[in-house]
C-alpha positions in Angstrom: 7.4 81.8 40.9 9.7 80.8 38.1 11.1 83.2 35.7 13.7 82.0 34.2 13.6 79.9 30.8 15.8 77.3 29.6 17.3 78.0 25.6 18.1 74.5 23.8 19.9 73.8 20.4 21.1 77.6 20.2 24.2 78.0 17.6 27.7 77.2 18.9 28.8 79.9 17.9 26.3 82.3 20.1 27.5 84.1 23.5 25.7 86.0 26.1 24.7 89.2 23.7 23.6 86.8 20.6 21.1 85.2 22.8 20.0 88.5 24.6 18.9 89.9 21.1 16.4 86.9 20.4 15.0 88.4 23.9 15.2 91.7 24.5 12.5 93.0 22.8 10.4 91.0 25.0 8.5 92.3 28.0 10.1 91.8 31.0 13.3 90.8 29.6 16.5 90.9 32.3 19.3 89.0 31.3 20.8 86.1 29.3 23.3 83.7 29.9 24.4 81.1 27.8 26.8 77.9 28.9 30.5 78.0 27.8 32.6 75.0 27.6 35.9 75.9 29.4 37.9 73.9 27.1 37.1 74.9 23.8 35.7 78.3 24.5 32.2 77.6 22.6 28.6 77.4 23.7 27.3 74.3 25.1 24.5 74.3 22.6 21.7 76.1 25.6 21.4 78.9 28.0 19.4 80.5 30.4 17.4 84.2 30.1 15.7 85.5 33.3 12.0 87.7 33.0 10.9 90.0 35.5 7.9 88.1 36.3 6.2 84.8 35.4 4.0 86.3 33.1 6.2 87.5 30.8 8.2 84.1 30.8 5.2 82.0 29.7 4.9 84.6 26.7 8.6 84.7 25.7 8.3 80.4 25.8 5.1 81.1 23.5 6.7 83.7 21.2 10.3 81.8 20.3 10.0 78.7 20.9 10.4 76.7 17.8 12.0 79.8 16.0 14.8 79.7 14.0 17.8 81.5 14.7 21.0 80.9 13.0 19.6 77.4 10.9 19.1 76.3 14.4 15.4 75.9 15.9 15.3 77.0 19.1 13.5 75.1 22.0 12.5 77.4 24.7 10.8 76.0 28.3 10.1 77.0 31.7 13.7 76.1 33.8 13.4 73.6 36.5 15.5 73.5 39.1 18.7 70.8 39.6 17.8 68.8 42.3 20.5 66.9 44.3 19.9 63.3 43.4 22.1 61.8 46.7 23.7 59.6 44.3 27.2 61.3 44.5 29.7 60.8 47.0 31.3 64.0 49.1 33.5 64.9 45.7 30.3 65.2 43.7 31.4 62.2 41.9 28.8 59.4 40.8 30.1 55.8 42.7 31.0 53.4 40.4 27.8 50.6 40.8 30.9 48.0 39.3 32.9 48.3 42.5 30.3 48.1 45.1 30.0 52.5 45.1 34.0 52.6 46.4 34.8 54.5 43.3 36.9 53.4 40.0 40.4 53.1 38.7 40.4 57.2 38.8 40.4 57.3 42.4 43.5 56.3 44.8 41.8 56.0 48.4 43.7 54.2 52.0 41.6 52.3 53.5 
């Protein structure tokens, strides 16, 4: 069961309670979240909302998706989960294919 939806292209300038008001008149609707960036302090550019059931997250992708909010049009999907590709190394860094997968000029191992 998958409830929760992916937002794309929201409006920088959105946070978690912007977002929740495109949903919460919704059935169903639970919470919001949308994705800061801890340098600057703005959204991403997507989010996340959570439904109560499945149900009402198929209609909430069917009732916004490809709305407009803010001048942006808003792309709205079932979320799939991250899966862990097994291409990074123990510090969740990607190997650097140029050096044979022992890492790049950014990282000072002994051998």
């Amino acid at each position: 069961m998958n409830n929760k939806l992916y937002v794309g292209n929201i409006p920088f300038s959105f946070r978690d309670q912007d977002l929740a008001e495109v949903f919460n008149k919704l059935a169903g609707f639970v919470s919001a979240k949308v994705i800061m960036d801890n340098r600057s302090g703005r959204s991403k550019g997507y989010g996340f909302v959570e439904f109560d059931s499945e149900d009402n997250a198929q209609a909430a992708v069917g009732a916004v998706n490809g709305s407009e909010s803010s001048g942006r049009t808003l792309k709205v999907a079932i979320s799939v989960p991250r899966e862990d590709s097994g291409d990074r190394d123990r510090g969740g860094r990607r190997p650097n294919r140029n050096f044979g997968g022992r890492g790049g000029s950014n990282d000072f191992r002994r051998y």
